[in-house]
C-alpha positions as CSV (number, residue, x, y, z in Angstrom):
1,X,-21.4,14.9,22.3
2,X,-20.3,15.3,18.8
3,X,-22.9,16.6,15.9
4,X,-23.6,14.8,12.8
5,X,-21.6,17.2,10.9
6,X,-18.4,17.0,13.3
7,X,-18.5,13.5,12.6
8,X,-19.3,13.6,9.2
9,X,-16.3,16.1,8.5
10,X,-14.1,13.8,11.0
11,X,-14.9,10.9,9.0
12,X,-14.1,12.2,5.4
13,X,-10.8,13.6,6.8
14,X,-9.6,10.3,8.3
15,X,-10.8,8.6,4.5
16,X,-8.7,11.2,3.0
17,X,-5.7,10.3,5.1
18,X,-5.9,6.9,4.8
19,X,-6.1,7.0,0.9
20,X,-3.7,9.4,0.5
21,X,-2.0,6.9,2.6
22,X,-2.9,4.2,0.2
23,X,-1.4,5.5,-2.5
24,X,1.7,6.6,-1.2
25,X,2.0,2.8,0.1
26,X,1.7,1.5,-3.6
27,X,3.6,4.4,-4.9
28,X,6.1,2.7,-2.9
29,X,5.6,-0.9,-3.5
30,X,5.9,0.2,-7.3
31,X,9.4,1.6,-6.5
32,X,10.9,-1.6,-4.4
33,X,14.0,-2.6,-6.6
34,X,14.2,-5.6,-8.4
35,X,17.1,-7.5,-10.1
36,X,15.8,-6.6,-13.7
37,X,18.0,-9.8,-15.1
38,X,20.2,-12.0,-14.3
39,X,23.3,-12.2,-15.6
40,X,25.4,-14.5,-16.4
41,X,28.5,-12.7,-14.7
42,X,26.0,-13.1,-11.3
43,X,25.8,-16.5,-12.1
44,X,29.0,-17.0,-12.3
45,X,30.1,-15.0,-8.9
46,X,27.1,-17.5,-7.5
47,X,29.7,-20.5,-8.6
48,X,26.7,-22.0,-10.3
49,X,24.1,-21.5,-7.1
50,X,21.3,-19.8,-8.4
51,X,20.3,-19.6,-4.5
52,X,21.8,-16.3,-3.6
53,X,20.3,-14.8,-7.1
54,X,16.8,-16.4,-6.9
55,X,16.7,-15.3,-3.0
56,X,17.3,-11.4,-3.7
57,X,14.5,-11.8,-6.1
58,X,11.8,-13.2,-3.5
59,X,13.0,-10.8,-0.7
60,X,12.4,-8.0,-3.5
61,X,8.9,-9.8,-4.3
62,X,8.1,-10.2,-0.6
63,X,8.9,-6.4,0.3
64,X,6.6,-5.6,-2.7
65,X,3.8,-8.0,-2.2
66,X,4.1,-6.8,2.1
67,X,3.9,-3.1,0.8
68,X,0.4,-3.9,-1.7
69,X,-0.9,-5.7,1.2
70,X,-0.6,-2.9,3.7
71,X,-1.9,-0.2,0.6
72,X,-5.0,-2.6,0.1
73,X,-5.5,-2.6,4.1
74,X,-5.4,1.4,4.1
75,X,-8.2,1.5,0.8
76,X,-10.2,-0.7,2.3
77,X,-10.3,0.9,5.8
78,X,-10.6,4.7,4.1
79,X,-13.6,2.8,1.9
80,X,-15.6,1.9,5.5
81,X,-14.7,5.5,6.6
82,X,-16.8,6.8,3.5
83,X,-19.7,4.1,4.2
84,X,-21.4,5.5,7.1
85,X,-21.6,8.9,5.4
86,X,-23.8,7.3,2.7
87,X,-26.4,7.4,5.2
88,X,-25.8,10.3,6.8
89,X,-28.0,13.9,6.3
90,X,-25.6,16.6,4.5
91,X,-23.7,18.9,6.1
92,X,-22.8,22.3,4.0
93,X,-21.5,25.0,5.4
């Protein structure tokens, strides 16, 4: 059986992770690319159907929101990691 310090060290390791985790998740829903405008020269390859345009845009918006969803899910689980420590004695050394 596990001591209180194994398990405290396990636990801020794995809250580490997951918030390193975390950020590289949002780091990456910050880079999901976008159509900054659209242009009128799209448009007119569209014949007029702002469909195809307006579609790229929400797969871009779903990829993102999909990405911040899953970076919220890793905070949140590194957060509860971090909780039971609060009541745990200190370990040093």
């Amino acid at each position: 059986m596990p001591n209180i310090c194994t398990a405290e060290h396990l636990l801020q390791f794995v809250s580490a992770g997951l918030a390193a985790l975390a950020a590289l998740t949002w780091l990456r829903a910050s880079r999901v690319k976008a159509p900054s405008e659209i242009t009128r020269e799209q448009m007119d390859d569209a014949q007029g159907d702002v469909i195809p345009v307006l579609d790229r845009l929400m797969k871009a918006v779903a990829r993102q929101s999909g990405l911040n969803a899953l970076a919220a899910l890793l905070a949140a689980l590194a957060a509860l990691c971090q909780l039971p420590q609060a009541f745990m004695p200190t370990c040093w050394g």
